[in-house]
PAVO-581379 format. One line per field, with one value per residue (C-alpha): residue number from 1; residue in one letter; x negated, y, z negated. Coordinates in Angstrom, 2 decimals. Layout:
<rs>
num <- (NUM	...) $
residu <- (a	...) $
xx <- (X	...) $
yy <- (Y	...) $
zz <- (Z	...) $
</rs>
This chain:
<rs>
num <- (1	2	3	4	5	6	7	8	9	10	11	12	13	14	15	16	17	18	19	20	21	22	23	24	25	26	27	28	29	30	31	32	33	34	35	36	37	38	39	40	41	42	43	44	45	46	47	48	49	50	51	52	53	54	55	56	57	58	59	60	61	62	63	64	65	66	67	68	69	70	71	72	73	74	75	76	77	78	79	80	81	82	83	84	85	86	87	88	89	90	91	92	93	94	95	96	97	98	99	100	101	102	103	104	105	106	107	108	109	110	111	112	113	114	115	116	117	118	119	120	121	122	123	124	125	126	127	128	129	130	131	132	133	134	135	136	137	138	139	140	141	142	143	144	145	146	147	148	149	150	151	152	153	154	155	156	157	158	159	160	161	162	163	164	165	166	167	168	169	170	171	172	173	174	175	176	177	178	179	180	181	182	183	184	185	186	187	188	189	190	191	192	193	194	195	196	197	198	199	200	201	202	203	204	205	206	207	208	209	210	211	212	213	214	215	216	217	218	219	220	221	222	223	224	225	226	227	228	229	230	231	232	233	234	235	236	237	238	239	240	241	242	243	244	245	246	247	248	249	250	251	252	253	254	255	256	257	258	259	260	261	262	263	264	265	266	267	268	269	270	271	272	273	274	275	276	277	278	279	280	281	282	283	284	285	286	287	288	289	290	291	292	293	294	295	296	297	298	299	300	301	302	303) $
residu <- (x	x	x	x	x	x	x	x	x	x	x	x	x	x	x	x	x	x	x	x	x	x	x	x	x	x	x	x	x	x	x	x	x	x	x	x	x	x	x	x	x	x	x	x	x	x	x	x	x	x	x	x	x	x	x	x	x	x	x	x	x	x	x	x	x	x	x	x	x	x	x	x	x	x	x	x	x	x	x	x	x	x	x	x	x	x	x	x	x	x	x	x	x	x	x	x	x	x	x	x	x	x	x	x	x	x	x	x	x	x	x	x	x	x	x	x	x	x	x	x	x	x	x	x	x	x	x	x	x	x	x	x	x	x	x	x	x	x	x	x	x	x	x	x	x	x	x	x	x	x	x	x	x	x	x	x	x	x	x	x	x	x	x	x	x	x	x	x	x	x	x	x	x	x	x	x	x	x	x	x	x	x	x	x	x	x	x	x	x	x	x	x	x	x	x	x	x	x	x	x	x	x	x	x	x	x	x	x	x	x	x	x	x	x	x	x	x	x	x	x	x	x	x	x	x	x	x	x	x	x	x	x	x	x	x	x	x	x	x	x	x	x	x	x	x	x	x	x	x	x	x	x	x	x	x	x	x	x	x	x	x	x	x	x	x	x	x	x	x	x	x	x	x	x	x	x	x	x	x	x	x	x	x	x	x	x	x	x	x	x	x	x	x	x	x	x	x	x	x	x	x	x	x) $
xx <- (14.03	14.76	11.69	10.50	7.66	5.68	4.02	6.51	6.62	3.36	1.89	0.99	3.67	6.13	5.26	5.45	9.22	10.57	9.10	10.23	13.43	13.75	12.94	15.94	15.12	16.51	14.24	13.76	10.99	9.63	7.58	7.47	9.73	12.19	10.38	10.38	10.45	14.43	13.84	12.37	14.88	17.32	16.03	17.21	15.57	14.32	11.72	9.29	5.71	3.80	0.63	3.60	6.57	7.05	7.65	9.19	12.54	14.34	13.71	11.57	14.37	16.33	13.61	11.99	8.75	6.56	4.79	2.26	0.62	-0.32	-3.66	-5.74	-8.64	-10.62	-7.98	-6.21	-9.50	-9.23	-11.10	-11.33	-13.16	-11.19	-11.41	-14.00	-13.80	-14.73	-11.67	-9.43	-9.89	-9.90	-6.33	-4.56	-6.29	-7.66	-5.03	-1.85	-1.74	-2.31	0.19	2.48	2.16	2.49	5.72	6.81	5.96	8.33	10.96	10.91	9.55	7.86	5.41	3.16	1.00	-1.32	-2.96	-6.37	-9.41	-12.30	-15.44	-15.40	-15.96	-18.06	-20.22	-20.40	-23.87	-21.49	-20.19	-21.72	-22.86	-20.04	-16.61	-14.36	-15.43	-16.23	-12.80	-10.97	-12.95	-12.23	-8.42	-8.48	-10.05	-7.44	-4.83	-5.27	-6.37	-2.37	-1.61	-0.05	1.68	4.96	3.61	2.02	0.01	-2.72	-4.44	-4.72	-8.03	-8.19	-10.34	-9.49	-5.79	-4.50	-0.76	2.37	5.98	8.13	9.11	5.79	2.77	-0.45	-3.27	-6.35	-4.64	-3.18	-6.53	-8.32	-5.92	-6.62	-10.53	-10.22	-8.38	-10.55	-8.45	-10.77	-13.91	-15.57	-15.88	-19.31	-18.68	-19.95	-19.83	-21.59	-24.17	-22.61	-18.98	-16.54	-13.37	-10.24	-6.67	-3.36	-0.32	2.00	-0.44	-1.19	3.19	2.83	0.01	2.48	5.00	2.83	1.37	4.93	6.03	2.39	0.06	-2.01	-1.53	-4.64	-6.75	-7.85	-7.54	-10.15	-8.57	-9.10	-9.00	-11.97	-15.19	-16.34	-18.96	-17.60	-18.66	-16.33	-13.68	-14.24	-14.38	-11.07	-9.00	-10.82	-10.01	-6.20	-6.30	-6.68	-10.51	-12.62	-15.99	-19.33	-20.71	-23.95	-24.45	-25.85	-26.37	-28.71	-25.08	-21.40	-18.89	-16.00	-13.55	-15.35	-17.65	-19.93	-17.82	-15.41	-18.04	-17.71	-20.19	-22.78	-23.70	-24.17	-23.52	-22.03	-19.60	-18.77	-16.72	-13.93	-11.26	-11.39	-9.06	-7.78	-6.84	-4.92	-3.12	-2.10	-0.57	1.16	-1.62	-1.21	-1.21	-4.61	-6.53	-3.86	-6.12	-6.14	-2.32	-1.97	-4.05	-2.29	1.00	-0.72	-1.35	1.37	3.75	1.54	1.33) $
yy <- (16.53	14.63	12.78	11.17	8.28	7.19	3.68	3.44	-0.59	-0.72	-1.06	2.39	4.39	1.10	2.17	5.91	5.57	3.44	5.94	9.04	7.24	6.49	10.36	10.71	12.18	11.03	8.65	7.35	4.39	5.03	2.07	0.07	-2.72	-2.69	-3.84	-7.27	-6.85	-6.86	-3.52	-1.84	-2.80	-1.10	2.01	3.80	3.36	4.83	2.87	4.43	3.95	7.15	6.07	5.53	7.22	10.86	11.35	15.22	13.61	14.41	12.13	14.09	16.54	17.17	16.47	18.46	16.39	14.21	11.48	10.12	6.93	5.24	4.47	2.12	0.23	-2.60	-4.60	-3.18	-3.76	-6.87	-9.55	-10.08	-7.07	-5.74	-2.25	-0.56	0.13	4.02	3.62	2.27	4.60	7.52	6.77	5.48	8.35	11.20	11.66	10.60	11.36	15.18	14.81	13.35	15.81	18.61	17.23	17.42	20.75	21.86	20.09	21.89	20.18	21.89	19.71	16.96	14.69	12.53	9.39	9.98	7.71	8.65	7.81	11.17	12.32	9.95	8.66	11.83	10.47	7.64	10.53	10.17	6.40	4.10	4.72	4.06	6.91	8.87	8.73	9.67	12.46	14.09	12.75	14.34	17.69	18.44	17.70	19.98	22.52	22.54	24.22	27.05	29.35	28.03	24.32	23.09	20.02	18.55	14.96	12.32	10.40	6.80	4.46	0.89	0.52	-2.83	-3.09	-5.73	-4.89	-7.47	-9.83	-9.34	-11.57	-10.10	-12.77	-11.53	-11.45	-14.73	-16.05	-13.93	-15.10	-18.71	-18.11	-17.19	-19.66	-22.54	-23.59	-23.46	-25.81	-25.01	-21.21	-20.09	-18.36	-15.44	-11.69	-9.16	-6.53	-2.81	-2.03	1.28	3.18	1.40	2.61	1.35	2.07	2.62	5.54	6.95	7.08	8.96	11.71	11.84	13.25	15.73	16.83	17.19	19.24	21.08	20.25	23.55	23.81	22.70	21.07	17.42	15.91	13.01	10.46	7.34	5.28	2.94	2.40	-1.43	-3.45	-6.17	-8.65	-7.04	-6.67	-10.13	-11.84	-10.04	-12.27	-15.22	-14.29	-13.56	-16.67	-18.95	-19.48	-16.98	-17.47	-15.57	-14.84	-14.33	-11.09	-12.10	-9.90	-12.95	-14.00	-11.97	-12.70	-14.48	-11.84	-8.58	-9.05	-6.08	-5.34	-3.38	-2.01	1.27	2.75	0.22	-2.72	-2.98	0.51	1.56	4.21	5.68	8.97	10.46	12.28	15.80	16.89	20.00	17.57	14.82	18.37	19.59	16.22	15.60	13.58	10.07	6.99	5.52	2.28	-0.03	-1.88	-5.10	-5.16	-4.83	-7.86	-9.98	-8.98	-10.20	-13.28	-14.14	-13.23	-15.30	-18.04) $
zz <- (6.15	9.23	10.13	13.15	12.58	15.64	14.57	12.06	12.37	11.17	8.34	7.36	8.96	8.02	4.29	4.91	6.60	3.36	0.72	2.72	3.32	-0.78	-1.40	-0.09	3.82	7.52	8.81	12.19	13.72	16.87	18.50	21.65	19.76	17.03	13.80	12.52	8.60	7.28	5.46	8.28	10.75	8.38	9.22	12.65	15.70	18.79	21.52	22.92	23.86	23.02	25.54	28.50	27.94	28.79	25.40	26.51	27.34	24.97	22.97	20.31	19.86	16.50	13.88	11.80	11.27	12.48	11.15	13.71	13.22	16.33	17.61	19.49	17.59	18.37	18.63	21.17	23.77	26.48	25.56	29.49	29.59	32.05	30.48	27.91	24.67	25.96	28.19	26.48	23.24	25.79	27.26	24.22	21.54	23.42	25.73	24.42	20.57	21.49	24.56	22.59	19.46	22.23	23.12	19.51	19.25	22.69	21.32	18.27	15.80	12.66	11.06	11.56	9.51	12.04	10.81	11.19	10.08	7.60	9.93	11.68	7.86	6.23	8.98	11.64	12.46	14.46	16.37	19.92	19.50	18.70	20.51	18.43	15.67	18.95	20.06	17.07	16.47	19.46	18.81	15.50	17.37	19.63	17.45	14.96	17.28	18.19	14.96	14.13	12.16	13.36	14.16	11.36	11.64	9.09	9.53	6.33	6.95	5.54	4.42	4.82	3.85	2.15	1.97	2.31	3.60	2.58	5.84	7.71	7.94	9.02	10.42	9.17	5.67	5.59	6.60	3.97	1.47	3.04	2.39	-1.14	-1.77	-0.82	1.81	5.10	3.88	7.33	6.99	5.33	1.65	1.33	1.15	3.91	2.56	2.16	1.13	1.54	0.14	-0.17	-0.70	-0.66	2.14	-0.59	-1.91	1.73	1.39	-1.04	0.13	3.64	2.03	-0.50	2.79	4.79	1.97	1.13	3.70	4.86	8.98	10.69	7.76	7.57	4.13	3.00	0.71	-1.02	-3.68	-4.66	-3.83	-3.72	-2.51	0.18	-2.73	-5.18	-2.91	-1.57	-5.26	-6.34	-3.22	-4.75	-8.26	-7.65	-5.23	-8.29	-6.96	-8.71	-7.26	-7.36	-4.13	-2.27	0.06	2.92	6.29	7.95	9.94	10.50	8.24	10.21	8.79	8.04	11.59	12.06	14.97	12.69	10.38	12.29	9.96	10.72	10.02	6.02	5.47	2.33	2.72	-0.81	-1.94	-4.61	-3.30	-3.78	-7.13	-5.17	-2.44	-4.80	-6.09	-2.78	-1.66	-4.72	-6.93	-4.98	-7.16	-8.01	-9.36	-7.44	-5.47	-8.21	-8.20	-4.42	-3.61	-6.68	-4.76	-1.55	-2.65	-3.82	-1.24	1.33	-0.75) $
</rs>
């Protein structure tokens, strides 16, 4: 296949592009900038800005799939408060991802597998009263509403995602790998109350291409890996880190790097599930039980 990835200097659709590219398909990166990691760069390239750009240019033309994994988050809201989170989320998910799928699918491309996000899933009581789980449910909505029988698109929702590409440094990791580590004294220790699904980037690789090659047109697929408590999670950094520590749960303050700004559940909520067997089938039985190993590799690339 000749495949297109939109967010492809990412982490997520950074790890789709190599695995699809060592299976032995054409793959192109799409994003604003050229990436930064060596093994990405490799890769050919094509700018473009999916929330800007008339993306029905031309530029879409002489794929046969898509791989979308762009969206805006938390992150991507002013801290000047110059715009909402509501209208932010609304421009940059709402309206572009389907505008820019629907330019995929006039320029003749096949198949699609969006990057979607579990919440609409696991925590539909959010739909309605946070924005961000708001916003990709209606995202998710009127993407898959474009399918077809002759435009097939399906949506891979994810829990959290932990993942390294060789080259790139990620902030909130190196400071978590800091943390566990013992290496900023003035940071409380401690793990928040609640915990959720976890999976790897190199797995989600692996269920992108099982659903390029299988996905059903118009289905959204839940997957994960493990379930952990934030205290579990949090004491495997500070194990692998050298530091194994036990830690107190604690919801009296907000942890400085799991805030209850991104717990898009809510606050303490535990967020728990096993992917469906006839789902691991259809996308080509992902790998599991990686979490461990992904964190020791982590750690010791950022140390």
């Amino acid at each position: 296949m000749k495949v297109l990835v939109i967010g492809g200097s990412g982490l997520i659709g950074g790890d789709a592009a190599l695995h699809l590219k060592a299976q032995g398909h054409d793959v192109t990166i799409m994003s604003r900038k050229r990436p930064g990691a060596p093994v990405l760069a490799e890769l050919p390239f094509v700018a473009g800005d999916y929330i800007n750009d008339d993306l029905g240019d031309g530029r879409l033309a002489g794929y046969d799939a898509l791989v979308f994994s762009a969206a805006a988050d938390i992150r991507n809201v002013p801290m000047d408060g110059s715009k909402t989170p509501e209208e932010v989320y609304r421009q940059a998910n709402d309206i572009a991802v389907p505008r820019a799928i629907e330019a995929a699918r006039d320029a003749g491309i096949g198949s699609v597998v969006y990057i979607g996000t579990f919440y609409p899933q696991v925590a539909a009581h959010r739909i309605g009263e946070c924005p961000y789980v708001t916003s990709r449910y209606n995202t998710d909505r009127a993407v898959r509403a474009l399918s077809s029988d002759s435009f097939r698109v399906c949506t891979l929702d994810l829990p959290f995602v932990l993942g390294h590409i060789p080259g790139t440094e990620v902030p909130h990791i190196a400071a978590l790998v800091n943390y566990a580590a013992g290496n900023i004294p003035d940071m409380p220790v401690f793990a928040p109350k609640g915990g959720t699904n976890h999976i790897t980037s190199h797995s989600v690789a692996q269920a992108v291409l099982g659903a390029l090659e299988n996905g059903e047109s118009g289905q959204a697929y839940l997957i994960g890996d493990e379930n952990l408590s934030w205290k579990d999670y949090l004491e495997r950094w500070f194990a692998a880190a050298g530091n194994p520590t036990e830690l107190e749960v604690r919801d009296d303050i907000d942890h400085p790097l799991l805030p209850n700004a991104i717990m898009f559940a809510g606050a303490g909520a535990t967020v728990s599930y096993d992917t469906d067997p006839a789902v691991r089938e259809r996308l080509g039985n992902f790998d599991q039980g990686r979490i461990d190993g992904m964190i020791a590799e982590i750690v010791a690339a950022y140390r």
